[in-house]
C-alpha positions in Angstrom: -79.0 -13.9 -7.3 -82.0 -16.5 -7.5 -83.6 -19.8 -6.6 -82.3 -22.5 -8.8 -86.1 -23.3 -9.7 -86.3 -20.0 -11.5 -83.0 -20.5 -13.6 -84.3 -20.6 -17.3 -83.3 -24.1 -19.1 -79.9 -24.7 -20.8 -79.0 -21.9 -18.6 -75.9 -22.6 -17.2 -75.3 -20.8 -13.3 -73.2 -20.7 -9.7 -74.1 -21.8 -6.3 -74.0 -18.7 -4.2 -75.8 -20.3 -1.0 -78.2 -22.8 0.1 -81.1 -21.4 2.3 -82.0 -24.3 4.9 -81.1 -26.1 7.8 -77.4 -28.5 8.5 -79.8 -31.6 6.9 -80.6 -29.7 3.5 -77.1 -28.8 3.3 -75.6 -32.2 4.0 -78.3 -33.6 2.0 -76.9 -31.6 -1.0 -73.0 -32.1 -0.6 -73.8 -36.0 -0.7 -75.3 -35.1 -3.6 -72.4 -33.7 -5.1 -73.8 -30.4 -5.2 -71.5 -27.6 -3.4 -71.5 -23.7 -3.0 -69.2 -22.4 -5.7 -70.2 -25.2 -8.3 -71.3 -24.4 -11.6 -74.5 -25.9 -12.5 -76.7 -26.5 -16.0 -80.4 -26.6 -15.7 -81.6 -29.5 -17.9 -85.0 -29.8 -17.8 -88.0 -28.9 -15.4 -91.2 -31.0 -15.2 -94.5 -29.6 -15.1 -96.9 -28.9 -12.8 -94.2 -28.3 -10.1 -92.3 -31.6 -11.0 -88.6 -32.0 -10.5 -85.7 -29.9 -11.3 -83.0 -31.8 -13.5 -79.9 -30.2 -13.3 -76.4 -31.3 -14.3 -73.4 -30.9 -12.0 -69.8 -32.1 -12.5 -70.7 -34.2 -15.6 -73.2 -36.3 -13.8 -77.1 -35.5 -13.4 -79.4 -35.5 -11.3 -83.4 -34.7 -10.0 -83.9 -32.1 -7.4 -87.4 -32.0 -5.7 -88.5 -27.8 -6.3 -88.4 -27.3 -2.9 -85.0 -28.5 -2.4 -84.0 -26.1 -5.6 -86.4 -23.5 -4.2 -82.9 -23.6 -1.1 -80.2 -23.3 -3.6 -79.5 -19.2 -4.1 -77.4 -19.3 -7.7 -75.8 -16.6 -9.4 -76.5 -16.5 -13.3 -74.1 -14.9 -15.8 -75.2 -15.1 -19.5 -71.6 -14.8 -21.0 -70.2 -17.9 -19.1 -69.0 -20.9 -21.3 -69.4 -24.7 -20.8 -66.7 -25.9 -18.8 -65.4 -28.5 -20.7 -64.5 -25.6 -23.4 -62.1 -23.9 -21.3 -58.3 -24.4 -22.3 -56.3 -25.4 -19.1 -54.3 -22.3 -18.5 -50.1 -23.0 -18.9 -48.0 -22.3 -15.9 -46.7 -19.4 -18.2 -49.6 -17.8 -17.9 -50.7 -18.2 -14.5 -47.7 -16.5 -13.2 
């Protein structure tokens, strides 16, 4: 587990907790961003600039200390989700 500010780019990751307050966390879920989402780090400006991540096909900026709050999980064999074949109901029983 790590701070979504460490993540490497392109790296794609899931949201294990945020660390802050009842504001930080509503401030995130009206953001779209929940624990259990997969997320893609983008891009990261310099000198401590924002954090671009993607989440559910849209994108958006987070301030580092806000991503500095959101604990993520990173597993290097996960694929993109659009790549995933929908399971059949065969399947899932």
């Amino acid at each position: 587990m790590m701070a979504l500010d460490n993540v490497d780019l392109k790296r794609q990751v899931k949201v294990i907790l945020f660390d802050g307050g009842h504001r930080v966390r509503a401030h995130l879920n009206t953001l779209g961003i929940h624990v259990g989402d997969w997320l893609t780090v983008v891009e990261r400006a310099p000198f401590h600039g924002p954090v671009l991540v993607e989440v559910n096909g849209s994108r958006l900026a987070l301030g580092r200390g806000v991503a500095a709050k959101i604990h993520v999980d990173v597993d290097g064999d996960v694929e993109p989700l659009l790549s995933r074949a929908p399971e059949s109901e065969a399947e899932q029983r």
